[in-house]
N, C-alpha and C positions, 0 to 999 in steps of 0.2 A: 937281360939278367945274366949274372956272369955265372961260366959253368960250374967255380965249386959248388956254387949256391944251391944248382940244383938238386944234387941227392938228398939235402935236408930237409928241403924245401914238398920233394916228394914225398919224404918220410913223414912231415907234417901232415901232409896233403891225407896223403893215405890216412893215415890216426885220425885225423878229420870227420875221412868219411864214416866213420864209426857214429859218430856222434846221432841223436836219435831225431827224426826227423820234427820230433815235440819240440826242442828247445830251438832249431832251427824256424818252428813257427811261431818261440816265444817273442825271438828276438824280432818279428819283424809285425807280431803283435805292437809289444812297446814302441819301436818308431810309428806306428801309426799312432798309437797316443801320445809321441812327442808330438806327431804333427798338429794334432787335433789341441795339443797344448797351447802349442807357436800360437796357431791358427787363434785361440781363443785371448792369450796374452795380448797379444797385436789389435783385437777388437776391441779389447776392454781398456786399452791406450786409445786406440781411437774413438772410444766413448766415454772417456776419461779428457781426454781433448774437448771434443764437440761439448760436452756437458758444462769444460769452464767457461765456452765461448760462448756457450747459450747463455750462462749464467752474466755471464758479465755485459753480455747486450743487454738483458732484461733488465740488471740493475742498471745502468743504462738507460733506456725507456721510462722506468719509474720516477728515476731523477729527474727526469725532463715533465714529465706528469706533475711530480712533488713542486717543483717551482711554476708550473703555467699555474697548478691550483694557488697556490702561496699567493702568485700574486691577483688571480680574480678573488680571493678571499678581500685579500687589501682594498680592489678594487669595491665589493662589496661592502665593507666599512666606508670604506669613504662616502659611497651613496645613503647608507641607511642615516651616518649622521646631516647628511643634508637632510635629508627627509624628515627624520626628526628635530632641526631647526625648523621648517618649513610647517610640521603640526603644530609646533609649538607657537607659530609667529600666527598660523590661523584659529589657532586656540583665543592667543589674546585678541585677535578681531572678532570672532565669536562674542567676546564677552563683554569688549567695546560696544557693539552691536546690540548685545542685547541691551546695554545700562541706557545707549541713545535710545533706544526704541521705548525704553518706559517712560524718558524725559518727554519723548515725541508724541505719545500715545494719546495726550489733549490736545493736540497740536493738529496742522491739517490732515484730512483722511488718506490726501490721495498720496502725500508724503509718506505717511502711517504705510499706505499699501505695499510702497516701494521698498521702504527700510524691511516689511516684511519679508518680501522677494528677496530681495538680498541676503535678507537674513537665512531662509530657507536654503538658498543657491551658497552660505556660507558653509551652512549643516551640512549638502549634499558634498560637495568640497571635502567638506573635514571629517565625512564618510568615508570618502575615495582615498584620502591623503592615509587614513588610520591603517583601511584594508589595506594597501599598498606597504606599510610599515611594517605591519605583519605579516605579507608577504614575503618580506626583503628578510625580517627577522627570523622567520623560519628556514629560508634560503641560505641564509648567511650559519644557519646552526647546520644544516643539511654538509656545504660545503666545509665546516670546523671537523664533522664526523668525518668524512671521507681523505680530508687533511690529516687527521690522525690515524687511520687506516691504512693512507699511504703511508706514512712514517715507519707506521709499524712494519709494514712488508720489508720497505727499502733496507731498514736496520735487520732484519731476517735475514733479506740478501744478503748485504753486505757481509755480515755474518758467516755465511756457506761461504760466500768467497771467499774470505779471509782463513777459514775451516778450507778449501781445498787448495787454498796457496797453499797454505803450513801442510800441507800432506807433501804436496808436488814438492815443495821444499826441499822439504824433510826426506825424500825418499833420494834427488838429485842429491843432495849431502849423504846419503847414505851408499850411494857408488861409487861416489868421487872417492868416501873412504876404503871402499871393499879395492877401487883400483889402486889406492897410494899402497893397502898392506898385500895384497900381489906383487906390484913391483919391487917391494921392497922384501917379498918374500923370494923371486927370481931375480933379485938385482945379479948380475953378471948372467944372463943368460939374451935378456932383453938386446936384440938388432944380431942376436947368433941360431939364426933359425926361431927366435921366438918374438911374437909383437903383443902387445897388449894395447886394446883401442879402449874405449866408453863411446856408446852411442845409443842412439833409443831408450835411454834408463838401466842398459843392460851392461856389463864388461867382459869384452871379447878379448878370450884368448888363443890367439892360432899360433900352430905348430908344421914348421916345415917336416918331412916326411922325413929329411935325411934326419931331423932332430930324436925319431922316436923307432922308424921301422929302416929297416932293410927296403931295397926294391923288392916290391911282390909280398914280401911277408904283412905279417897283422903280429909279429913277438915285439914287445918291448924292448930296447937294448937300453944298458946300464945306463949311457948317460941322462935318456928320454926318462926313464924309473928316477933318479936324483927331480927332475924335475916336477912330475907330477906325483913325486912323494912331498916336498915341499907344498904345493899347491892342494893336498890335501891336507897341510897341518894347519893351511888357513882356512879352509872350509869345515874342517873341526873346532873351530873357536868361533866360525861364527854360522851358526844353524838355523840362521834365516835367510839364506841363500838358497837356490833351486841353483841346476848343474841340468845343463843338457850340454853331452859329448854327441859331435858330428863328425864321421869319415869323408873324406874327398879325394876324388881321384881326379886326372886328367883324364881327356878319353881316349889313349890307347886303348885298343880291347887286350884284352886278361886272357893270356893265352895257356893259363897251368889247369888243371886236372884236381880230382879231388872234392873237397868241400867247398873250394873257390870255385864258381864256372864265367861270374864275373865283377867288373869291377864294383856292381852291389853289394854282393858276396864281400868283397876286399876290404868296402868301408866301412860294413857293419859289424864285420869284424874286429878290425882296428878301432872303433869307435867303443864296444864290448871289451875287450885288452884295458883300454886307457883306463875304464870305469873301475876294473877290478886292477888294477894297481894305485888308484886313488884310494881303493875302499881297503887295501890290503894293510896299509900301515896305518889308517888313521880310524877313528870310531866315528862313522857320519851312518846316519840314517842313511838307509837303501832307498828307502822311497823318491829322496829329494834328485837322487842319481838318474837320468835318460842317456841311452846309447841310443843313435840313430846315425843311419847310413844313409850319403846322400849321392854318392857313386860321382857319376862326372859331370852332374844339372844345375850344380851351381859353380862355375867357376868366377875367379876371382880377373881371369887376364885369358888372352886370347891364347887358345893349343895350338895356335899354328906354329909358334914358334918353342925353341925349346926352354930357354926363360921362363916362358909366359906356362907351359905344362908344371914347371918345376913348382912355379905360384900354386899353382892348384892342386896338388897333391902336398894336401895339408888337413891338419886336425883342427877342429875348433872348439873350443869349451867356452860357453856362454853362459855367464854368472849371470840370474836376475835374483833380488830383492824379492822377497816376499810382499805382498801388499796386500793383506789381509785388512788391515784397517781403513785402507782405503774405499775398498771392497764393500768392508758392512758400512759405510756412508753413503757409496751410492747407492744399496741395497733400502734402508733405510729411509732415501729424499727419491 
C-alpha cells in the first residue's frame, strides 16, 4: 500500500471501529443465508437435472413396454382368429355328424356305436376349442385394457417432458437475454477490468479490484460507481432477477487496523459497498440484493505469482433468474 494512502485509510479504519458490533453480525448473518441460498439453488439444479433424466428414461421404458404389448396384442389376434376358424370348421362337423348319425341310426349297431364316440370326442373337442376361445377373448380384452393404460401414461409423460423442456427452455432464453442487456448496458467497459460469462443458468459478472476499489480500501471510486450504476438500471427493469454480490481477495494477509483485521473483513465489506451503490440510484427491492464475503477460498488462478493474485482480487455479481414456476411444477409432480 502506498504511503499517501495510509492516513485516510486510517481515518476510515478508525470511523469504522465505531460501528456497532450488531450490524457487524448482520452482515455475516446474510452471507450465511447466501450460502445456505447457493447451497439450496445448486440442489434444486441438480434435481431439476436428475428429475428430466429420470423422466425421460421412464418414458423411455414405457415406450419399449407400449410396443412389446402392441405387438403381443397383434400376436393375440392373430391366434384368437385361427381359433375361431377352427370352432367354426368343428362346428360344421358337429352338425355333419349329427345329420350322419340319424341317416345311420337304422343302419349297423356297431357303426351307430362308433359315429356315437366320435360324435361325443367331437362335443368334448368343441368344449375345449369354446373354453379356449374365451380364454383368448378375455386375454386379448385384458391386454386392449392395459394397452390403453399404457398409452395413457406414455402421453402423461411425454407431456411433463415436453412441460419441463419449455421451462429449461424458457429460462436458458431468459439469461441469454439478461446477458445480451448487461453487455449492452456495459458495452465499453467489457475486457477493461470487467468480464461477463453465463454458465450454470446464471450471469456472472466479475470485477477486477483496480476497476472498483483502491488496494486495501472497500470505497467505491467514481469510475467502478459509472459501472454499477449502469448495472443497476438493468436490474431495475427487470425484477425477476436475484443479485448475490461476492468479495475476493488473494491471500496476502490484511495487515491494517481498525474494522478490517482481515481479508474477510475486506470482502464483506467491498461486497456491502457494491450493494449499496446499486441500491443507491436505482429502485430494486432489497430483499433480491445478497453481499457475501468470500476472503481468499475461492480463487480463480494460482497466488503464487503476481498475475494470478491480481485475478483474484475481484468482485462478482451473479445474476440468477428467478424460477418460481419451475419450482411449483416440481412441487406439484
Amino acid at each position: 500500500m502506498k504511503i499517501k494512502h495510509i492516513i485516510p485509510i486510517l481515518a476510515v479504519a478508525f470511523a469504522a471501529a465505531c460501528v456497532p458490533a450488531k450490524k457487524f453480525e448482520d452482515m455475516k448473518s446474510k452471507k450465511e443465508i447466501c450460502e445456505e441460498q447457493r447451497a439450496a439453488l445448486k440442489e434444486q439444479n441438480r434435481q431439476l437435472d436428475e428429475e428430466l433424466t429420470e423422466t425421460k428414461e421412464r418414458l423411455s421404458e414405457i415406450e419399449k413396454r407400449h410396443n412389446a404389448l402392441k405387438q403381443d396384442t397383434t400376436v393375440q389376434g392373430r391366434s384368437l382368429r385361427v381359433m375361431t376358424r377352427n370352432y367354426d370348421n368343428l362346428n360344421e362337423t358337429y352338425e355333419l355328424l349329427l345329420q350322419k348319425n340319424k341317416q345311420l341310426l337304422q343302419g349297423n349297431q356297431k357303426e351307430t356305436e362308433e359315429l356315437f364316440n366320435n360324435l361325443q370326442k367331437s362335443q368334448a373337442d368343441l368344449q375345449r376349442q369354446s373354453d379356449a376361445l374365451e380364454e383368448a377373448r378375455r386375454n386379448l380384452a385384458e391386454k386392449e385394457k392395459n394397452l390403453k393404460s399404457l398409452e395413457s401414461e406414455l402421453a402423461e409423460r411425454a407431456e411433463r417432458v415436453n412441460e419441463l423442456e419449455s421451462i429449461l427452455n424458457k429460462k436458458d432464453s431468459t439469461v441469454n437475454a439478461l446477458k445480451s442487456k448487461v453487455q449492452s448496458a456495459l458495452l465499453g467497459f467489457e475486457n477493461n477490468g470487467l468480464t461477463i460469462e453465463q454458465k450454470n443458468g446464471k450471469v456472472y459478472v466479475s470485477l477486477d479490484e483496480s476497476l472498483l476499489f483502491a488496494s486495501g480500501s472497500y470505497n467505491v471510486d467514481s469510475e467502478g460507481k459509472k459501472v454499477l450504476q449502469k448495472l443497476g438500471d438493468v436490474l431495475e427493469k427487470n425484477q425477476d432477477v436475484n443479485v448475490l454480490v461476492e468479495g475476493h481477495t488473494d491471500n496476502v494477509p490484511y495487515n491494517g487496523s481498525g474494522v478490517i483485521k482481515d481479508n474477510w473483513d475486506l470482502s464483506v465489506l467491498r461486497a456491502t459497498s457494491v450493494v449499496k451503490i446499486i441500491l443507491s440510484k436505482s429502485k430494486i427491492d432489497e430483499s433480491r440484493l445478497t453481499a457475501a464475503g468470500r476472503g481468499e477460498h475461492f480463487p480463480i488462478a494460482s497466488n503464487d505469482s503476481t498475475e494470478g493474485r491480481k485475478k483474484n482480487r475481484r468482485t462478482e455479481i451473479i445474476l440468477t433468474p428467478k424460477l418460481d414456476e419451475l419450482f411449483e411444477i416440481l412441487e406439484t409432480n
